[in-house]
VEXTI-167229 format. One record per residue: residue number from 1; residue in three letters; x, y, z of N, C-alpha, C, O in turn. Coordinates in Angstrom, 3 decimals, padded with zeros to 6 digits. Example, Ala and Ser with C-alpha at 12.3 -4.5 7.8 and 13.67 -1.06 7.14 Angstrom:
2
R   torfi   bado     n_east    n_north       n_up    ca_east   ca_north      ca_up     c_east    c_north       c_up     o_east    o_north       o_up
R       1    ALA    013.190   -005.690    007.800    012.300   -004.500    007.800    013.200   -003.300    007.800    014.236   -003.319    008.465
R       2    SER    012.850   -002.250    007.080    013.670   -001.060    007.140    012.900    000.030    007.870    013.409    001.138    008.039
//
This chain:
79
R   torfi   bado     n_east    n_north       n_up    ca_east   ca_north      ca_up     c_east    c_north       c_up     o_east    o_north       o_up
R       1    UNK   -077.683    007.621   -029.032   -076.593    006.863   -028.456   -076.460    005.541   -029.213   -077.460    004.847   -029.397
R       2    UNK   -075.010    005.098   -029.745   -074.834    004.024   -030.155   -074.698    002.487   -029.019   -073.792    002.187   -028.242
R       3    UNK   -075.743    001.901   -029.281   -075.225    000.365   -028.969   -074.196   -000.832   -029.839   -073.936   -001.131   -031.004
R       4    UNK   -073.906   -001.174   -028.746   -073.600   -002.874   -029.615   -073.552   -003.978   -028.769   -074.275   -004.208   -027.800
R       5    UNK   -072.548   -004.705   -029.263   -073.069   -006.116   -028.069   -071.136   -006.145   -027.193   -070.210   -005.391   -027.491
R       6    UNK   -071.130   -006.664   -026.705   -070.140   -006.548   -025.809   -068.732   -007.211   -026.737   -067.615   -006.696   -026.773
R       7    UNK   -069.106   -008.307   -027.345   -068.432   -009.012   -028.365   -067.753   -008.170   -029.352   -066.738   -008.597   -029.902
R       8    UNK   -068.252   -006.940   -029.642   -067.816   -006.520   -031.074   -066.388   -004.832   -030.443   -065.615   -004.184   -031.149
R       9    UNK   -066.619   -004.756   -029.155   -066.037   -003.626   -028.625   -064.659   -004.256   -028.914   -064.513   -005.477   -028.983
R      10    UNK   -063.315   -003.074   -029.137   -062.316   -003.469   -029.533   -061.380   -003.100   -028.055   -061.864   -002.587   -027.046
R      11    UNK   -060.228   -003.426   -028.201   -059.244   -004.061   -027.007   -059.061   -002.444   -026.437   -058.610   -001.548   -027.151
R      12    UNK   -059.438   -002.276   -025.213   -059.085   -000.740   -024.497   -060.322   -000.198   -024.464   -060.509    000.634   -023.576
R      13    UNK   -061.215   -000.447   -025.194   -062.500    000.428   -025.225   -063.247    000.433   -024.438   -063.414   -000.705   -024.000
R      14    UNK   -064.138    001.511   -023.747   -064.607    001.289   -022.279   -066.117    001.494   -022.670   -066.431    002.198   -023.630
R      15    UNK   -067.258    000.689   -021.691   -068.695    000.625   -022.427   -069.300    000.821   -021.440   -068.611    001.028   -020.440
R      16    UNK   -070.836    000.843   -021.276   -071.742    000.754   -019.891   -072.981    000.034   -020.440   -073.796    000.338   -021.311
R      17    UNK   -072.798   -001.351   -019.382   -073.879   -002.028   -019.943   -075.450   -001.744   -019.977   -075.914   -001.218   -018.965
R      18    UNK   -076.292   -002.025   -020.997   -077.179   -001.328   -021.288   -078.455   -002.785   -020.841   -079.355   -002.601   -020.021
R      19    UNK   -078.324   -003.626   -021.299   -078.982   -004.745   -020.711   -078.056   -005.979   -021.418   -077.080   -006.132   -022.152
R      20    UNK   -079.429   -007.012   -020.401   -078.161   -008.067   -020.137   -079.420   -009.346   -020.520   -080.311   -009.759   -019.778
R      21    UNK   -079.042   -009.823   -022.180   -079.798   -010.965   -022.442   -079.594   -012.388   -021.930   -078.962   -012.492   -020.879
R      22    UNK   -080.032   -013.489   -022.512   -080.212   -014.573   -022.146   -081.180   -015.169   -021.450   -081.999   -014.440   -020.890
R      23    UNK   -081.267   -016.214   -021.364   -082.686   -017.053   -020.426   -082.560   -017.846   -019.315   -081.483   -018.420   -019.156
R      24    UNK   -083.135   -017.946   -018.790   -083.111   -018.625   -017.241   -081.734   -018.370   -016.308   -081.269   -017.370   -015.760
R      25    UNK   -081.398   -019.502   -016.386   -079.751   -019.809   -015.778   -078.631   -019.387   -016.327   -077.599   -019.569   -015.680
R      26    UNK   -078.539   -018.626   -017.840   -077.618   -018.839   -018.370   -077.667   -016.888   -017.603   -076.611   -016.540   -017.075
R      27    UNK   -078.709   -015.947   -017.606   -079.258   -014.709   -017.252   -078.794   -014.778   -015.956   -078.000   -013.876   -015.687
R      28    UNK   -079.025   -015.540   -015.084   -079.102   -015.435   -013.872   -077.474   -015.758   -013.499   -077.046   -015.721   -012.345
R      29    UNK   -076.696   -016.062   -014.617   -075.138   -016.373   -014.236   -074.431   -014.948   -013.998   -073.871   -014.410   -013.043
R      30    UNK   -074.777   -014.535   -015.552   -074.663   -013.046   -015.701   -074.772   -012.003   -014.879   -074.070   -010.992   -014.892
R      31    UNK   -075.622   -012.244   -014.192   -075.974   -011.081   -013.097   -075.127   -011.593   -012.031   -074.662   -010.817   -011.195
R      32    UNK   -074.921   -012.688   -012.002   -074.146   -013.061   -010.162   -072.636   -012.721   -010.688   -071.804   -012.349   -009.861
R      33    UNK   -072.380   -012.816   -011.695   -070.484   -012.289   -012.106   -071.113   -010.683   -012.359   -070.752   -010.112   -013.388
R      34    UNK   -071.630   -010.290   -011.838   -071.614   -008.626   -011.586   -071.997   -008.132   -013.423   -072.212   -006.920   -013.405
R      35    UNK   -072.056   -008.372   -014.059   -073.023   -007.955   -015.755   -074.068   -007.519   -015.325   -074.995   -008.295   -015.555
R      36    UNK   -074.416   -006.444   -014.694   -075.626   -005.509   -014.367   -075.882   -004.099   -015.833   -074.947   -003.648   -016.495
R      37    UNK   -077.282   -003.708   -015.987   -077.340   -002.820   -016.430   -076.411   -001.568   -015.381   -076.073   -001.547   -014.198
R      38    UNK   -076.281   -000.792   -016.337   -075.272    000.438   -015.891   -074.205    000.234   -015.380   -073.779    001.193   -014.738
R      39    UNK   -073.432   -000.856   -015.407   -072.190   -001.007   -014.805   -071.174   -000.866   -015.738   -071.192   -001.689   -016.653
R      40    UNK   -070.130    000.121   -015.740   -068.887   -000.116   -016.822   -068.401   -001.072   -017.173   -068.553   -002.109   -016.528
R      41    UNK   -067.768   -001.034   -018.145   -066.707   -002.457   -019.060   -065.940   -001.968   -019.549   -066.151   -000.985   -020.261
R      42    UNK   -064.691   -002.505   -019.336   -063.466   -002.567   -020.505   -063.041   -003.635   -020.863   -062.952   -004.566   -020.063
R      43    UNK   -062.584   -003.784   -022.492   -062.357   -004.818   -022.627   -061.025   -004.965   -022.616   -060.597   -004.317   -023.572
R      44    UNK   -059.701   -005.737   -021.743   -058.710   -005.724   -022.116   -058.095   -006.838   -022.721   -057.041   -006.511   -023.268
R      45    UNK   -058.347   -007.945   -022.814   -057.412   -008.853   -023.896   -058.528   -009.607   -024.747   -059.671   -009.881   -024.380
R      46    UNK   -057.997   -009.844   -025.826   -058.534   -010.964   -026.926   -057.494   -012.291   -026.804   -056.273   -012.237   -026.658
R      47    UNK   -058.131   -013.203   -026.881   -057.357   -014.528   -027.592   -057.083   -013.992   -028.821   -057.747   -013.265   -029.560
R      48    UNK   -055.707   -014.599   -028.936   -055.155   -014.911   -030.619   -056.434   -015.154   -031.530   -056.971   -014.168   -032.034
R      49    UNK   -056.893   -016.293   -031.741   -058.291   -015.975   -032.413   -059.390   -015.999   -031.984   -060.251   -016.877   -032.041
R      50    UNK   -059.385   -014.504   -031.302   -060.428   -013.946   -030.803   -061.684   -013.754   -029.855   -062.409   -012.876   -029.386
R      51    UNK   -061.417   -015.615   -029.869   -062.517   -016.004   -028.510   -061.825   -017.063   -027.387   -061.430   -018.207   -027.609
R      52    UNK   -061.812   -016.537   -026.486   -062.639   -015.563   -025.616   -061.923   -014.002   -025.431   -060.896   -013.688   -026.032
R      53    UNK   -062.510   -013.269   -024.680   -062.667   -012.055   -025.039   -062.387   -011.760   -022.715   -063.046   -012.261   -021.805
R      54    UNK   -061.291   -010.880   -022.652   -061.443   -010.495   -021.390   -062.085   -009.248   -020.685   -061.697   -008.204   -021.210
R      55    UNK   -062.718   -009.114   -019.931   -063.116   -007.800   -019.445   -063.097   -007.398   -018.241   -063.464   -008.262   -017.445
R      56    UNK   -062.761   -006.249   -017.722   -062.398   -005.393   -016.580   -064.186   -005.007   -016.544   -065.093   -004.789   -017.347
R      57    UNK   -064.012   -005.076   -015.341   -065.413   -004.677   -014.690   -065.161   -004.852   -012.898   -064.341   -005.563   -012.317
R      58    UNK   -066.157   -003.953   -012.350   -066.285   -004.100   -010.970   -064.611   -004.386   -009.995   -064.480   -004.865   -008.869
R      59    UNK   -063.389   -003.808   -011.089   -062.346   -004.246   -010.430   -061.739   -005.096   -010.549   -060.610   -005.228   -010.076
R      60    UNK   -062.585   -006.216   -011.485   -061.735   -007.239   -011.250   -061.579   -007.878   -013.401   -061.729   -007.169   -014.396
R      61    UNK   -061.319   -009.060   -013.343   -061.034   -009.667   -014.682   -062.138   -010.762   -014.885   -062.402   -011.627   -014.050
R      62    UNK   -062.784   -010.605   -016.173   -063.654   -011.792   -016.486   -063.464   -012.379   -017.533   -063.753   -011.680   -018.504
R      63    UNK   -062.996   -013.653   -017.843   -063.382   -013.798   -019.360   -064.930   -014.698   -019.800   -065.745   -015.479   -019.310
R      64    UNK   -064.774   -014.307   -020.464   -066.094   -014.959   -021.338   -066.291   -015.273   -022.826   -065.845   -014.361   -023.521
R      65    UNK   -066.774   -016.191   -023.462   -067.041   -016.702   -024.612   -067.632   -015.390   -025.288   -068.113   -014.436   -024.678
R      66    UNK   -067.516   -015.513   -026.532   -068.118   -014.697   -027.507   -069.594   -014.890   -027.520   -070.450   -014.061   -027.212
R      67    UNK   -069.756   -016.130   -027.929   -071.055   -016.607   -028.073   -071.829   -016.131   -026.646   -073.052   -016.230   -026.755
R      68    UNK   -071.391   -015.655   -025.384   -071.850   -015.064   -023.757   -071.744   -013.520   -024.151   -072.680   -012.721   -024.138
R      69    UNK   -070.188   -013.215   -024.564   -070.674   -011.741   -024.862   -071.483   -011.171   -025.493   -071.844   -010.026   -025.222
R      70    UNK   -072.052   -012.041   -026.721   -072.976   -011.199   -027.861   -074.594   -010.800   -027.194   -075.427   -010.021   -027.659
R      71    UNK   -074.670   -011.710   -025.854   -075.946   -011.917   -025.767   -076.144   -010.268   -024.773   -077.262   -009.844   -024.481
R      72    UNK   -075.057   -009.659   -024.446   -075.095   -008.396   -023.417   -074.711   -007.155   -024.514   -073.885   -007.400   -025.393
R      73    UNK   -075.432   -005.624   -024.415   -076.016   -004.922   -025.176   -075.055   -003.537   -023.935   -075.214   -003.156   -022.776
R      74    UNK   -074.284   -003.280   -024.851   -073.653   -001.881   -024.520   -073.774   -000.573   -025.170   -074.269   -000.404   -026.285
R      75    UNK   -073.130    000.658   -024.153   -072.727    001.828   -024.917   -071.739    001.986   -025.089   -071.270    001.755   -023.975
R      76    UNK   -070.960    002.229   -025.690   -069.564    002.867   -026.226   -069.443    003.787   -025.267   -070.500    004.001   -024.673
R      77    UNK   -068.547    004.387   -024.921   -067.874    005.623   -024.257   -067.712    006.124   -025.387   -067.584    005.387   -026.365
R      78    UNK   -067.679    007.644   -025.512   -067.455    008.621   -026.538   -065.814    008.943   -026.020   -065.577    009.358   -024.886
R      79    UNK   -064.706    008.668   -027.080   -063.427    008.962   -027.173   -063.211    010.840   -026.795   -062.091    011.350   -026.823
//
């Protein structure tokens, strides 16, 4: 199974998070906006240049920094 980081998935593509880096508080943010292992993702909008990055999850819309997405470790959905 291919990973990557949440950052690099392109606009429509749907993922399941695989784990969820970072340290202390910045980890513990992550998990309270619902970024759990095994939970789906889609990503639906990019900024014009590129950061931040929006994602569908749990129903609802999140955005987040690039530099936040890289630190969370996905699977691709197979097309």
């Amino acid at each position: 199974m291919q990973t990557l980081t949440l950052d690099k998935l392109a606009i429509g593509q749907k993922a399941t998070i695989t784990t969820v880096g970072g340290e202390g508080i910045l980890r513990r943010r992550f998990l309270d906006m619902g970024l759990t292992p095994k939970t789906k993702v889609m990503v639906r909008k990019k900024a014009p240049l590129g950061d931040p990055i929006e994602i569908f999850l749990r129903g609802y819309e999140l955005t987040l920094r690039l530099d936040d997405a890289n630190k969370i470790t996905v699977a691709p959905e197979e097309p």
